[in-house]
Structures are given as structure tokens and as C-alpha cells.
BAMILO-479753 format. One line per field, with one value per atom (N, C-alpha, C): atom name; residue number from 1; residue in three letters; x, y, z. Coordinates in steps of 0.1 Angstrom, whole numbers, always signed. Each point is the difference from the previous one (the first is absolute). Layout:
N
atom [CA_...]
n [NUM_...]
res [ALA_...]
u [X_...]
v [Y_...]
w [Z_...]
% end
This chain:
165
atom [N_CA_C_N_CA_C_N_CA_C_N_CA_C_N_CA_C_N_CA_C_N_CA_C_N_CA_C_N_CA_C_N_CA_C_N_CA_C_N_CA_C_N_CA_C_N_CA_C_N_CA_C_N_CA_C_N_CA_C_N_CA_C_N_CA_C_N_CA_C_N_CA_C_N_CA_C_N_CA_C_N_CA_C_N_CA_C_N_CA_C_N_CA_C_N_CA_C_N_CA_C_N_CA_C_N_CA_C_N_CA_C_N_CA_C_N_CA_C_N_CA_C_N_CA_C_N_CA_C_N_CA_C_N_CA_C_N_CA_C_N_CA_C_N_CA_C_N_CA_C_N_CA_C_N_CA_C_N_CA_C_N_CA_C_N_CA_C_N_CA_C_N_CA_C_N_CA_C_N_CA_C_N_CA_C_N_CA_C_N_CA_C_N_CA_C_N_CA_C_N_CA_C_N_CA_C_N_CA_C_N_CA_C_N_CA_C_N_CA_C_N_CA_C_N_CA_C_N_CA_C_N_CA_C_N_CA_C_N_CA_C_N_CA_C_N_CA_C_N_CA_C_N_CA_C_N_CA_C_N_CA_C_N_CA_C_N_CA_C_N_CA_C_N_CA_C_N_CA_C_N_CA_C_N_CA_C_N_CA_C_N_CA_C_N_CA_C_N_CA_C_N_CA_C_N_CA_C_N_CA_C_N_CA_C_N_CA_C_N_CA_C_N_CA_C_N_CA_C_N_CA_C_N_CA_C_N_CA_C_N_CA_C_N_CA_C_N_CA_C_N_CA_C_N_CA_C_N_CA_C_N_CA_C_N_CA_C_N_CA_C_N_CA_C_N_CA_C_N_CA_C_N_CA_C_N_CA_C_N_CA_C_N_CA_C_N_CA_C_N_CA_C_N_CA_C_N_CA_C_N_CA_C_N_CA_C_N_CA_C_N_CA_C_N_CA_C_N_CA_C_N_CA_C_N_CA_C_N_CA_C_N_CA_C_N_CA_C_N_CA_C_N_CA_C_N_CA_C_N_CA_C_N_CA_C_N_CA_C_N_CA_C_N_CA_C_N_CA_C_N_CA_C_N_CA_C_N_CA_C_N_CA_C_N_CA_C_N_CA_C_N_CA_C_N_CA_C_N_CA_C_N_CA_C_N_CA_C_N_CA_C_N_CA_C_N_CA_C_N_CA_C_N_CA_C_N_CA_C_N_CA_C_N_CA_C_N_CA_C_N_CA_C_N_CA_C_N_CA_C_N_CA_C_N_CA_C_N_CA_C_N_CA_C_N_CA_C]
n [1_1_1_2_2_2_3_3_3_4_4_4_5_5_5_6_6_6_7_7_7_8_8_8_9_9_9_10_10_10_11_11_11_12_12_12_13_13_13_14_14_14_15_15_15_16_16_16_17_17_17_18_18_18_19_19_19_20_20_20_21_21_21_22_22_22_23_23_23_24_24_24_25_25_25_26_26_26_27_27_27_28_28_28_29_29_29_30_30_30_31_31_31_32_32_32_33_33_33_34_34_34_35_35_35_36_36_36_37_37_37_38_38_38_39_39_39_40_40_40_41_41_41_42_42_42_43_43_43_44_44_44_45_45_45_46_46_46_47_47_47_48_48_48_49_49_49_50_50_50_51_51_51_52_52_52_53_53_53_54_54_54_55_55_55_56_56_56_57_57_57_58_58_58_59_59_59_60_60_60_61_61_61_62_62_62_63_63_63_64_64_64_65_65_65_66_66_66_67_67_67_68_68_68_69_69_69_70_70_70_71_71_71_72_72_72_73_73_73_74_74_74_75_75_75_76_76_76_77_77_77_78_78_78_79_79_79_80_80_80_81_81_81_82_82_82_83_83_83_84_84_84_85_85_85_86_86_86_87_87_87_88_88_88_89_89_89_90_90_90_91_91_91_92_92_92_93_93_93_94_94_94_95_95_95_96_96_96_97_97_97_98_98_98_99_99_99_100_100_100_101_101_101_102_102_102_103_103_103_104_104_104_105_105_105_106_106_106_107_107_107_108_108_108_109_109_109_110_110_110_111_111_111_112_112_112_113_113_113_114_114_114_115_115_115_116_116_116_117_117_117_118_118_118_119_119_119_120_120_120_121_121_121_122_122_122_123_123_123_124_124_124_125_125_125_126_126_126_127_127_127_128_128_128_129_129_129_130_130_130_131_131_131_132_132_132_133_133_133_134_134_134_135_135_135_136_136_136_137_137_137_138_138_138_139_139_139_140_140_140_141_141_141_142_142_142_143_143_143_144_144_144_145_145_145_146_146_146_147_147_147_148_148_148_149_149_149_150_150_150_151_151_151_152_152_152_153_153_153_154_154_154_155_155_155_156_156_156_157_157_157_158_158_158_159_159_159_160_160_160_161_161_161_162_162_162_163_163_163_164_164_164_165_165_165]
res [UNK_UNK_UNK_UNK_UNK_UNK_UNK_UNK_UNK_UNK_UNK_UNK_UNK_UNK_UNK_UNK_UNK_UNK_UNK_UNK_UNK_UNK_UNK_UNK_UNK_UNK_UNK_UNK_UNK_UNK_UNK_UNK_UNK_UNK_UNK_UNK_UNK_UNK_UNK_UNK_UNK_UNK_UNK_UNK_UNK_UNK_UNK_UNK_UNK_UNK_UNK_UNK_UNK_UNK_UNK_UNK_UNK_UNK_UNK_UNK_UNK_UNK_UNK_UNK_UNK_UNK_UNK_UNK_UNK_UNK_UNK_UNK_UNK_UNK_UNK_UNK_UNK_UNK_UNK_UNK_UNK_UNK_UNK_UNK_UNK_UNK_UNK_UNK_UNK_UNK_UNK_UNK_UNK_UNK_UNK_UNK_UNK_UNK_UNK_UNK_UNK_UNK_UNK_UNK_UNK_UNK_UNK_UNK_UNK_UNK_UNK_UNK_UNK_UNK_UNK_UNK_UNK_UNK_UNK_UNK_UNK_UNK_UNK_UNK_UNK_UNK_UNK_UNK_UNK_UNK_UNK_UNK_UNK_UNK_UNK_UNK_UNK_UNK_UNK_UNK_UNK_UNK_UNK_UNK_UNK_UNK_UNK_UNK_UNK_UNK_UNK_UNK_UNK_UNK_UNK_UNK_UNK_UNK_UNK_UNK_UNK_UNK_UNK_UNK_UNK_UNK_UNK_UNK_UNK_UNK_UNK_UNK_UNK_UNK_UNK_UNK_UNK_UNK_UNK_UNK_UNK_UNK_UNK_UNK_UNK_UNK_UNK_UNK_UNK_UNK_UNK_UNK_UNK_UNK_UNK_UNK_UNK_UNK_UNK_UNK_UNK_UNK_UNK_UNK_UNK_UNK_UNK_UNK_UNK_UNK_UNK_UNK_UNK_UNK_UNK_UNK_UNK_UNK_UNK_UNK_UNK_UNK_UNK_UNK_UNK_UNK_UNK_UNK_UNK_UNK_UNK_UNK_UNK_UNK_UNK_UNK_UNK_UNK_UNK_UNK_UNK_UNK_UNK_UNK_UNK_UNK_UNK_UNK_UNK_UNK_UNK_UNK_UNK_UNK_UNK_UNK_UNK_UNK_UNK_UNK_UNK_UNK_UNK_UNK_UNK_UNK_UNK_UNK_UNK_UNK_UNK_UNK_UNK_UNK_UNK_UNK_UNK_UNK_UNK_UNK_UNK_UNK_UNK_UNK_UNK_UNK_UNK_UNK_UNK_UNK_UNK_UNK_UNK_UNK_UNK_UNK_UNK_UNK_UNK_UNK_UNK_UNK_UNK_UNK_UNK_UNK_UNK_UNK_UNK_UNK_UNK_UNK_UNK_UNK_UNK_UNK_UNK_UNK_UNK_UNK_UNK_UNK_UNK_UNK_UNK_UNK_UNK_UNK_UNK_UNK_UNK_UNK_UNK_UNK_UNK_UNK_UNK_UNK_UNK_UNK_UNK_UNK_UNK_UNK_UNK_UNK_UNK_UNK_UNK_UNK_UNK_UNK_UNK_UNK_UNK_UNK_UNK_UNK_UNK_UNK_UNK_UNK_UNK_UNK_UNK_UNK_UNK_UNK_UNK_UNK_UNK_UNK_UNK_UNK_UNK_UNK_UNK_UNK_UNK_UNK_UNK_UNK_UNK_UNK_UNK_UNK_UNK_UNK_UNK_UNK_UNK_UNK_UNK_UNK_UNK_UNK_UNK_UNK_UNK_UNK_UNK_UNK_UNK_UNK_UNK_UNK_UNK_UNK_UNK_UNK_UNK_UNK_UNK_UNK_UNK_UNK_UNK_UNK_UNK_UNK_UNK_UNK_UNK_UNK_UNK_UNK_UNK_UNK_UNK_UNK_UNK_UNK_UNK_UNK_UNK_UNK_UNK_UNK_UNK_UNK_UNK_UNK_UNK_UNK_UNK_UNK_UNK_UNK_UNK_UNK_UNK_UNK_UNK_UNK_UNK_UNK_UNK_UNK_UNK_UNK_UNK_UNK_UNK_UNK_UNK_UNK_UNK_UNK_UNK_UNK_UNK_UNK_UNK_UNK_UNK_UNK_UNK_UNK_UNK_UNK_UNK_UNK_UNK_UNK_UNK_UNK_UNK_UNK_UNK_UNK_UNK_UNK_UNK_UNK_UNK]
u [-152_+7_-4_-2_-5_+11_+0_+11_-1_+3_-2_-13_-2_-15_-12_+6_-15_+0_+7_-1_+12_-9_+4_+12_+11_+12_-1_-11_+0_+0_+1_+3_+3_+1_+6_+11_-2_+5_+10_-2_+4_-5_+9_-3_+4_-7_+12_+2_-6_-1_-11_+4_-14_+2_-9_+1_+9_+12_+7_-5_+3_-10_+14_+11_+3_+5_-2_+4_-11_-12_-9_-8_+0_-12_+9_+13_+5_+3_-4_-2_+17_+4_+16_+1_+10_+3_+7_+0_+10_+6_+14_+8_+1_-1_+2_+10_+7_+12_+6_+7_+5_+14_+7_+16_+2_+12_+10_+7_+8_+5_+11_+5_+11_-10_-13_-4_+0_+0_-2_-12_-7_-14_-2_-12_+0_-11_-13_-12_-4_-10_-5_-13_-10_-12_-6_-8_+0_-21_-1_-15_-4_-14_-2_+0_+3_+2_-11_-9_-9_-1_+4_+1_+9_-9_+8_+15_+9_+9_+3_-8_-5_-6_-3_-6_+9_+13_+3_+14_+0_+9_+3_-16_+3_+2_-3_+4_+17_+7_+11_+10_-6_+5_+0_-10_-5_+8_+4_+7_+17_+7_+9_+8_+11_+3_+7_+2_+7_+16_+9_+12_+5_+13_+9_+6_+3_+9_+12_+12_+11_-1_-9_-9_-12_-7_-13_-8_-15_-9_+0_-2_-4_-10_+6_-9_-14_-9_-12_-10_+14_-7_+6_-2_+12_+3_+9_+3_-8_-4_-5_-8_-7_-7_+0_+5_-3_-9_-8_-13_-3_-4_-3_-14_-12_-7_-12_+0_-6_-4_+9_-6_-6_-5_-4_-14_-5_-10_-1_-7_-7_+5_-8_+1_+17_+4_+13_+12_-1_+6_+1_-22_-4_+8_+1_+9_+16_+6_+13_+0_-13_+6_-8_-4_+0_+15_+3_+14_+12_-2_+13_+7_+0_+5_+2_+9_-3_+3_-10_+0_+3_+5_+0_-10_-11_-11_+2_-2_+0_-13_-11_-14_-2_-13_-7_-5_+1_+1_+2_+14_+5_+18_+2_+20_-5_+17_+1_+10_-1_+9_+12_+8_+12_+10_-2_+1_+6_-8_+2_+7_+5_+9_+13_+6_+13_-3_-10_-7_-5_-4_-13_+9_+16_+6_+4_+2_+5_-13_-11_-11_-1_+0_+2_+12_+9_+13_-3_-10_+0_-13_-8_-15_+10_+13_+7_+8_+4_+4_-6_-12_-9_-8_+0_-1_+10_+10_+8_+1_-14_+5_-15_+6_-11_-17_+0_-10_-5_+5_-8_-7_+11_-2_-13_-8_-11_-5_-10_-6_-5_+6_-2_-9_-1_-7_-15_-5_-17_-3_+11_-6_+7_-4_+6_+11_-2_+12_+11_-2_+13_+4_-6_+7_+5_-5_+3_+13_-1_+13_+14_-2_+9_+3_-11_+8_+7_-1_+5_+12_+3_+13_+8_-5_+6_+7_-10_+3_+13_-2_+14_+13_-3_+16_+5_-12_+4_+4_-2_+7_+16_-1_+14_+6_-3_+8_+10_-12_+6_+7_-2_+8_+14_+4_+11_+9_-5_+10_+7]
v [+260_+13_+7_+14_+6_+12_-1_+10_+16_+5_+12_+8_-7_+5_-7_-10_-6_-17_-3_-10_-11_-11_-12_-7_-3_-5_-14_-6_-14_-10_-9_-14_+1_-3_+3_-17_-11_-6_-2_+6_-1_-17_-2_-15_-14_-9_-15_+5_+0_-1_-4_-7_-6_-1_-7_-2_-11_+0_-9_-7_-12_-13_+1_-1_+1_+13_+10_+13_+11_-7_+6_+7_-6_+7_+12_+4_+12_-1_+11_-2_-5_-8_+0_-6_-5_-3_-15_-7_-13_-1_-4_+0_-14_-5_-18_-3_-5_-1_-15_-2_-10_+0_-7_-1_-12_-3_-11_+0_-10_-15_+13_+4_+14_+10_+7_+7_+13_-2_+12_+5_+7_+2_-1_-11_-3_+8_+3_+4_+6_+13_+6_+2_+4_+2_+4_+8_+10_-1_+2_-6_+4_+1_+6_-16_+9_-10_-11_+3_-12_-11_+1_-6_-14_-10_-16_+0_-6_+1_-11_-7_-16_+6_+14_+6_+9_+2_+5_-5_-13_-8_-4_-2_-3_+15_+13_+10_+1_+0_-3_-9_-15_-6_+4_+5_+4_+8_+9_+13_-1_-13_-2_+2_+8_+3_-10_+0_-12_-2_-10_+4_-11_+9_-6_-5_-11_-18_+4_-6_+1_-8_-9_-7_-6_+0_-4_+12_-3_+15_+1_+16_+6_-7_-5_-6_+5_-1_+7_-5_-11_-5_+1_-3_-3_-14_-4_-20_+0_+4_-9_+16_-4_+12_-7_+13_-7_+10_-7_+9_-3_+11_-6_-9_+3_-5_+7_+15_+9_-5_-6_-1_-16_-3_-19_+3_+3_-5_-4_-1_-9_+3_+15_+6_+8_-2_+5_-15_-12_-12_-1_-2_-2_+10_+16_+10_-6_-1_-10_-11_-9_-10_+1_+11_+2_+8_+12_+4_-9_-17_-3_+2_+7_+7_-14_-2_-9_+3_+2_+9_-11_+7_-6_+12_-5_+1_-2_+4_-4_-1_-10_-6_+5_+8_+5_-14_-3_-9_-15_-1_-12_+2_+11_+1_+15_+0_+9_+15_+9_+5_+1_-7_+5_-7_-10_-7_+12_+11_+8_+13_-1_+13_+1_-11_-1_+11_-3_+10_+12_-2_+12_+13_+2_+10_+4_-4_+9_+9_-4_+12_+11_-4_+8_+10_-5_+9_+13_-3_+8_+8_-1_+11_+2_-2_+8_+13_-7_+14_+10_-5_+9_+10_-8_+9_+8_+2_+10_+10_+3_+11_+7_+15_+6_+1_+2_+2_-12_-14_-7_-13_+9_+0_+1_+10_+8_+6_-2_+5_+19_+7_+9_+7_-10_+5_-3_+10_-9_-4_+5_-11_-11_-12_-11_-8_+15_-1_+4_+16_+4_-16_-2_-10_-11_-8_-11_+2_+17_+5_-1_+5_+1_-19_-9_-8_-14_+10_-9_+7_+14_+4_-5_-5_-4_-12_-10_-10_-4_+13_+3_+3_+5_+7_-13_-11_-12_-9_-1_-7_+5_+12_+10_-6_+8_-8_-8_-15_-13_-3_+5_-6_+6_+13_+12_-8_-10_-6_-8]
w [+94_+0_-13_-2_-7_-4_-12_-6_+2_-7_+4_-8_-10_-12_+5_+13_+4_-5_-2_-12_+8_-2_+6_-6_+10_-7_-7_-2_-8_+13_-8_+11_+9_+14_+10_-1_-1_-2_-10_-13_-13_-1_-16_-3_+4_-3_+2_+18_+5_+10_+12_+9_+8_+10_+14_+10_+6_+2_+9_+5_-1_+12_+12_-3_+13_+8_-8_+9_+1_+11_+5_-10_-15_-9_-9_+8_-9_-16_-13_-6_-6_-8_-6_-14_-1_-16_+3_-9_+0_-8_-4_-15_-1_-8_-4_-6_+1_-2_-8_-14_-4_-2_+5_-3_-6_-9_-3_+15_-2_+10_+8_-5_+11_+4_-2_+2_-8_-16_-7_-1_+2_-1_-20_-1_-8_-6_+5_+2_+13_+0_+10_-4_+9_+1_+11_-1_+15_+0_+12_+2_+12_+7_+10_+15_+10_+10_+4_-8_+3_-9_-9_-14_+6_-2_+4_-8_-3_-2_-12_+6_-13_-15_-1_-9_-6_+1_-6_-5_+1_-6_-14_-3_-16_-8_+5_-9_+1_+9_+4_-8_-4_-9_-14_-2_-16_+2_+5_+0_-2_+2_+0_-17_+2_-14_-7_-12_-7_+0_+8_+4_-11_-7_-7_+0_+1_+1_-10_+1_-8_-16_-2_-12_+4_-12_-3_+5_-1_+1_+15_+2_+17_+5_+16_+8_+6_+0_+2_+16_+1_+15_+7_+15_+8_+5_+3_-3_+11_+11_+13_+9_+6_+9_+14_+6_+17_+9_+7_+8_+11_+5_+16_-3_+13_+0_-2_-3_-4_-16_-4_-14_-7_+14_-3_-3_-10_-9_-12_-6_-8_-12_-2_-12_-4_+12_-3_-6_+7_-5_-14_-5_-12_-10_+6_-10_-4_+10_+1_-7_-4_-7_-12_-4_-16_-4_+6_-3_+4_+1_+3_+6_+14_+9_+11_+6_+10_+15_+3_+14_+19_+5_+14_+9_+2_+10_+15_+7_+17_-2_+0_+4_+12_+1_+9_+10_+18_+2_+4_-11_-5_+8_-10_+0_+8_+7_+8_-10_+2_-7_+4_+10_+1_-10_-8_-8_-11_+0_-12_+3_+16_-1_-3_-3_-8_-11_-10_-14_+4_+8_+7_+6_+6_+5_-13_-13_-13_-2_+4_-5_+10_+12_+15_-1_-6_+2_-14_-8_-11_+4_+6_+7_+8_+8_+8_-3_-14_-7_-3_-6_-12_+18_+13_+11_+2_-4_+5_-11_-6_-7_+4_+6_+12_-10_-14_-5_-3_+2_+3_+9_+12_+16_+4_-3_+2_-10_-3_-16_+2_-9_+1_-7_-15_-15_+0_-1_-3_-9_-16_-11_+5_-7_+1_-9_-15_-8_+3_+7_+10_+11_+5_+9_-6_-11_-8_-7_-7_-6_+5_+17_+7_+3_+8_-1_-10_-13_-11_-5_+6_+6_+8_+11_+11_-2_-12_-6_-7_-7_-11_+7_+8_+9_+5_+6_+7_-7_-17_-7_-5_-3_-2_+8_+18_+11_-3_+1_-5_-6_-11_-13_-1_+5_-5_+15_+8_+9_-2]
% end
């Protein structure tokens, strides 16, 4: 589409975004998502739909802010990580066991995941929220900071929520 001086509106896709593997190629966005044990969103990270999901794990942990304990210094890890089977490799374990992190893995293969939906509905119930907010339902923004901004909004309101209950 061409503006009115003749001049091309930019990206037609905008950024951080890619081809869907399961929705017929259309281009979209993925938000990654880390919560604590009730579902506060701890970390977010937003990435294009093609982008494996095993890759964007460790910026997610690094990204985790330093939480204040009632004594001794702010915790910088989280005591235990739980994951589907999207995240059974190699390089992601080896990252876990230099930070001390002690993670539960569903093994691609081996263990079945239903083992891990006891854990697995506190993250489902929080991409349920952060879906019911219409802008980021449906991506509207072509930068990818507008869209990231908004859902680290969406983030915030979902912790307010929580906590003011």
C-alpha cells in the first residue's frame, strides 16, 4: 500500500515476526512467558512465530529481576523450573546446571507430559489472561517495541490484579 506521496508504508509485516508453522504460514508474533509458582508473570519476551521456543528460554531467565527475601541478599534464581518437552535439550539443561537452577524436564520420548499438568495449567491460565487483553489478542503494532511495551503492560495490570486481592 502506497501512501499518498507515493511512498511505501515500510514493512508490511513489521518486526519479530514470522511464519506460523501451524497457522497456514500467516505471519504472527509469540510472547514467552515466565511465571513464579501462582502465576505472576515474572519475565516476558515476545518473538516471531517461528522462532522455536527452546531459544528463548535462557534470555527469559537472565531477564528475571532480583526478588527481595525478608533476610540475607535478593534471590537471583528461581528454586526449581518446570517445562514441557519443548524445552528437552541439551544446551538448555547444561544452562540450568551452571545457574543452579534445578529444573523438571518432560524428556522428549521417554516421560509423557501429563505428569506436568498439575504445573503446566498455572502458566496456561496466565497466556489466558495476558489473551484477554484485545491488543494483545491480535497484534496490531508493527514496531515490535509498541507490541513488547504493551505486553509488559498487560503484565503489570496482571500482577496489580493479583496482589490488590
Amino acid at each position: 500500500m502506497r501512501g499518498r506521496l507515493g511512498q511505501h508504508a515500510g514493512p508490511e509485516k513489521g518486526e519479530l515476526t514470522g511464519p506460523n508453522p501451524v497457522d497456514r504460514g500467516k505471519y504472527g508474533s509469540k510472547i514467552h512467558l515466565l511465571t513464579e509458582r501462582t502465576g505472576l508473570p515474572l519475565s516476558l519476551a515476545v518473538s516471531g512465530a517461528n522462532v522455536h521456543d527452546s531459544q528463548a528460554l535462557i534470555p527469559l531467565v537472565d531477564a528475571i529481576p532480583p526478588i527481595r527475601s525478608r533476610r540475607g541478599p535478593r534471590r537471583r534464581r528461581p528454586g526449581k523450573l518446570h517445562a514441557d518437552k519443548a524445552y528437552d535439550h541439551r544446551f538448555i539443561r547444561s544452562y540450568l546446571r551452571r545457574r543452579q537452577i534445578p529444573a523438571r524436564i518432560a524428556r522428549r520420548g521417554i516421560e509423557t507430559s501429563t505428569r506436568l499438568g498439575r504445573h503446566r495449567w498455572v502458566i496456561e491460565r496466565t497466556v489466558a489472561w495476558l489473551g484477554g487483553f484485545r491488543r494483545l489478542h491480535r497484534r496490531y503494532e508493527r514496531k515490535a517495541d509498541h507490541f513488547a511495551a504493551f505486553a509488559s503492560i498487560a503484565a503489570a495490570i496482571i500482577c496489580t490484579r493479583r496482589l490488590t486481592k
